[in-house]
ROKOL-936399 format. One record per residue (C-alpha): residue in one letter; x, y, z negated. Coordinates in steps of 0.2 Angstrom, whole numbers, plus 5000, padded with zeros to 4 digits. Each point is the difference from the previous one (the first is absolute). Example, Ala and Ser with C-alpha at 12.3 -4.5 7.8 and 13.67 -1.06 7.14 Angstrom:
REM residues 2
a506249784961s500650175003
END
This chain:
REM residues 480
x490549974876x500650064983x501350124995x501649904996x501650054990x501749975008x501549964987x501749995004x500949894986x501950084999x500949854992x499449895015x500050115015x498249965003x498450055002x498349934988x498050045001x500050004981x501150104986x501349904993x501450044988x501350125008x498950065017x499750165006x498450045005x499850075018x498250085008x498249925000x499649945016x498450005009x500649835011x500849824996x501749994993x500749805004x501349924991x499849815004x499249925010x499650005020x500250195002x501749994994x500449845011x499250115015x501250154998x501649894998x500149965018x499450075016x499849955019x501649945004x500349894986x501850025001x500350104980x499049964985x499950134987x498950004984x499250184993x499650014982x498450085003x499050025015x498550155001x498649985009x499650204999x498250065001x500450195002x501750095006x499950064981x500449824994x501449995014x500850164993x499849944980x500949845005x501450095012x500350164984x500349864988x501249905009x501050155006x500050064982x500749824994x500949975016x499149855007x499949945016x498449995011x499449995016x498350025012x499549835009x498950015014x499549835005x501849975003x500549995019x501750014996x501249884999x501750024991x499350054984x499850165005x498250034989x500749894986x500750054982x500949904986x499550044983x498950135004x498350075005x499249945018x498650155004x498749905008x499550125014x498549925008x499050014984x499950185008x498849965014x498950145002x499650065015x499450184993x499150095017x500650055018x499550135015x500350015018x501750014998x500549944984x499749874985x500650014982x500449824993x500949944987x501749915004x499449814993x498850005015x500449885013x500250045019x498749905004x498750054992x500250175003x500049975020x498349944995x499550134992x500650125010x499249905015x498249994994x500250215000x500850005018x501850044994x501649934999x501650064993x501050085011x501849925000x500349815003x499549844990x501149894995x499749835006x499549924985x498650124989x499749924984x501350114994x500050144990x499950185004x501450054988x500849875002x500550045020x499950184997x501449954989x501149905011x499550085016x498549945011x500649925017x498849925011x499649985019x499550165004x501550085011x499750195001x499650044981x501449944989x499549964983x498650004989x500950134988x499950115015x498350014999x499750024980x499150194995x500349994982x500749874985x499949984980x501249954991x500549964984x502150065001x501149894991x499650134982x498449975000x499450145009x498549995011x500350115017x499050035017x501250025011x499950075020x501250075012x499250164991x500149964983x501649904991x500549975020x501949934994x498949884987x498849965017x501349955010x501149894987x498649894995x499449965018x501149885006x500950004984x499849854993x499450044984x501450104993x499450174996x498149944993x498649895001x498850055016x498149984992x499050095013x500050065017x499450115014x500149925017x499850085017x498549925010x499150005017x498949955011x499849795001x500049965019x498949915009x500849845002x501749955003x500749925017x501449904998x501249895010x501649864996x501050005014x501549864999x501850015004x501349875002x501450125003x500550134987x500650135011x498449995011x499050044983x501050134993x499850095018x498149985002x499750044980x501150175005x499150045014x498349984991x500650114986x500650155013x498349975008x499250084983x498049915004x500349854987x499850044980x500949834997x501649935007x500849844992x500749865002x499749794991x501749915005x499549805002x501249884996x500849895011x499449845002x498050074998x499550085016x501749995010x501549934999x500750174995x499250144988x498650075005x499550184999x498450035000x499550185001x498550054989x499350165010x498250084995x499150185005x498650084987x498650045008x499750174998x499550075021x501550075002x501849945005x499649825005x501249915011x499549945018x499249875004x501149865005x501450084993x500649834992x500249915018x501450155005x501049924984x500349835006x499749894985x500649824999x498649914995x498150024999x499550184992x499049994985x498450155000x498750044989x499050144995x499450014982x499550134988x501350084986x499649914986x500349825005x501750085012x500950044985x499549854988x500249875011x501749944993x499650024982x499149895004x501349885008x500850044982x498549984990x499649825007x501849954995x499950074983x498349904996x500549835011x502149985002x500650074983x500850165009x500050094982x501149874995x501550015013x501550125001x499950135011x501850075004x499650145011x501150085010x499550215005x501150105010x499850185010x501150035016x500150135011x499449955019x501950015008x500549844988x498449914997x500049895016x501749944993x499549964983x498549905004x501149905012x501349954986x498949974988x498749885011x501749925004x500649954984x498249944993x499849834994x498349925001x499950034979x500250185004x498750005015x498749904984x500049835011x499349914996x498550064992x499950155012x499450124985x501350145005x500150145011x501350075011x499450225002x500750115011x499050184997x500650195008x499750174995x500050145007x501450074988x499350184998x498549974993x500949934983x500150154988x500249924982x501950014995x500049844989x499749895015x501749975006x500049995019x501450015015x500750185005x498850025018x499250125010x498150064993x499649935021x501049854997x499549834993x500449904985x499749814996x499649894984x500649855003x499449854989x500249844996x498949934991x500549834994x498949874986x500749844995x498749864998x499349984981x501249944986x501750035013x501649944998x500950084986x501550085010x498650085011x500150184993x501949994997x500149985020x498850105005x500650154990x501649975005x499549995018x498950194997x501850084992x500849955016x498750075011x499850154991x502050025001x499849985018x498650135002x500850154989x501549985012x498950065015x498950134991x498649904992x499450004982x498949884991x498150024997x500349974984x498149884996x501549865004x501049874990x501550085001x501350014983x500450194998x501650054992x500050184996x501450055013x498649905011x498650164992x501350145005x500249935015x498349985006x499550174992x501650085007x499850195001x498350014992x501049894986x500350154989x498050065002x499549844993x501150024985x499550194996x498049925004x500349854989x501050114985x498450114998x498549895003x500549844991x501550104989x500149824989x500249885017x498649894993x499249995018x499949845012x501749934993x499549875014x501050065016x501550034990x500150195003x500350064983x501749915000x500550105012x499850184994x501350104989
END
């Protein structure tokens, strides 16, 4: 890898590798500057494939140093840019027009760990780290999402929801992060040091820095994991046996697949996804599933962690390599409720759904139905329902895909469909998870933020003073 010069060329609002008449020269960097070719084409769209847009530049970064050169210049000549994970996100959310895309996962060093902690940098993807950590005995300590070949920053920036019921989200489990602040400044930042910094950038989609390193909380790995699927044909039987397994506290994960009609019953099905870590302490009964009275055959297995919490990546992973999953849209819809209107929700929702919302017929879709223990969540910028700390909240997905090359008035419906969703959820209390497709206006941002709005815009005025950061989600519209 050689050092490379980075050129912004004024009359054309571009960036060049080479000098050329009328460019300012920026830093030398240690990594790979792109301006063509399939790097750029990479960082111009993302999961979803819903918005297309096309950065100038796109840095693969060798050191946070390089990150921070790039990130100074642009705030000096007010250029857009924004850090792209492996892009999970589907509504444009990583993407920047006309700007610099910080390839993250060039980062991907996984730089030591103890017994209860590891020191990785924020490229690195889930799923190696669970192996890593594995070999040595560990795990991390909050939940996994259900699809690992994600970054670390990259969920540390959106939030980090998975399975796991009693832990809330990954940035509830993070020790210590760099980053580079929207000036250029490279910062480590804890609830003891820089803690307003700390708790902007986790969960704060990318608007006060660029996360480059982290400290994660880790423990012991269990000795295997029991698990169980127990189905449901009646909604208000599921809800009561997922509630009364929650109060019971012995499971560590509690959620729910809803089947669509037409594929195991005549009716959705909801399939509740239950599992206990193996530890020697606080298993549930034997038998304990019989007491619940399922409505169909009870699936059981015993298996150890690592294959537990990869098994539907690598669902995913077979439809990426033999069904062309990369290439169809992905219109998620992510919503939080509180537990006293969820029931409702679900019901309204599952109602209206039509079999392109349920990804009939291909089946490459799921329908999620994931609860929290709400007082375990401590990260401001993860915008959940007023509740209780003993009460429960639930995301609530719907996780549609169209088939490969859709029709062309897909998106148009399906975003169209979210709005109206979304509508009917703020109306009871919820608010988005916002890793969806949903078009944010900026009385939407106030809205969402409500009263942490103004800490966001005194966070966002002094770490990324010239708004260059992660035009993506539309945030910076919205401030004063």
């Amino acid at each position: 890898m050689t050092d490379q010069a980075l050129y912004w060329r004024r009359p054309g609002q571009d960036w060049a590798s080479a000098v050329t008449e009328s460019a300012v020269a920026a830093s030398v960097l240690t990594g790979d500057l792109f301006v063509t070719g399939d790097a750029v084409r990479e960082a111009s769209r993302d999961f979803g494939r819903v918005v297309d847009r096309r950065p100038h530049a796109v840095l693969r970064p060798r050191t946070a140093e390089d990150v921070a050169k790039v990130v100074r210049f642009c705030h000096d000549h007010r250029v857009p840019l924004a850090p792209q994970g492996t892009g999970h996100m589907t509504q444009g959310q990583r993407l920047v027009e006309a700007g610099v895309a910080v390839d993250v996962t060039a980062l991907r060093t996984i730089r030591g760990h103890g017994p209860g902690w590891v020191d990785v940098d924020a490229g690195v993807l889930w799923s190696d780290l669970v192996r890593t950590l594995a070999a040595a005995g560990r795990r991390f300590a909050g939940g996994l999402t259900g699809y690992l070949p994600v970054s670390v920053g990259g969920t540390l920036s959106a939030g980090g929801v998975g399975p796991d019921c009693h832990n809330g989200a990954q940035i509830d489990f993070v020790e210590r992060i760099q980053i580079v602040t929207g000036s250029g400044d490279i910062v480590w930042a804890s609830e003891r040091e820089h803690p307003t910094l700390f708790n902007a950038a986790l969960g704060g989609i990318g608007q006060v820095g660029v996360i480059t390193r982290a400290v994660l909380k880790v423990t012991a790995l269990p000795t295997g994991v029991r698990s169980w699927v127990l189905p449901y044909t009646d909604q208000v039987a599921a809800f009561a046996v997922m509630r009364e397994l929650l109060d019971r506290g012995t499971l560590d994960e509690v959620f729910c697949v809803v089947a669509p009609p037409g594929t195991l019953a005549p009716v959705p099905t909801f399939l509740l996804h239950l599992a206990h870590y193996e530890d020697g302490a606080g298993a549930p009964r034997e038998g304990f599933v019989d007491g619940l009275y399922p409505r169909g055959p009870v699936q059981e297995e015993r298996t150890d962690y690592v294959s537990h919490v990869t098994k539907y990546s690598a669902i995913m992973e077979r439809w990426q390599r033999e069904e062309r999953w990369d290439d169809c849209v992905k219109p998620w819809f992510d919503v939080w409720h509180a537990d006293a209107v969820i029931d409702s929700f679900v019901g309204d929702v599952l109602g209206q759904m039509t079999a392109e919302d349920w990804s009939l017929p291909h089946g490459k879709g799921f329908v999620l139905l994931m609860p929290h223990r709400a007082g375990v969540f401590r990260r401001s910028r993860l915008r959940l329902p007023q509740q209780g700390p003993d009460d429960w909240v639930w995301l609530f997905d719907v996780l549609t895909s169209s088939q490969p090359d859709p029709d062309p008035l897909f998106t148009e419906k399906m975003l169209r469909r979210n709005q109206n969703w979304l509508n009917a959820a703020r109306r009871a209390g919820g608010f988005a998870y916002p890793v969806g497709s949903q078009v944010f206006t900026p009385e939407d941002w106030r809205h969402h933020y409500g009263d942490t709005w103004d800490e966001v815009v005194r966070t966002k005025k002094i770490h990324d003073p010239a708004r260059i950061l992660t035009p993506g989600p539309g945030i910076n519209a919205a401030l004063p």
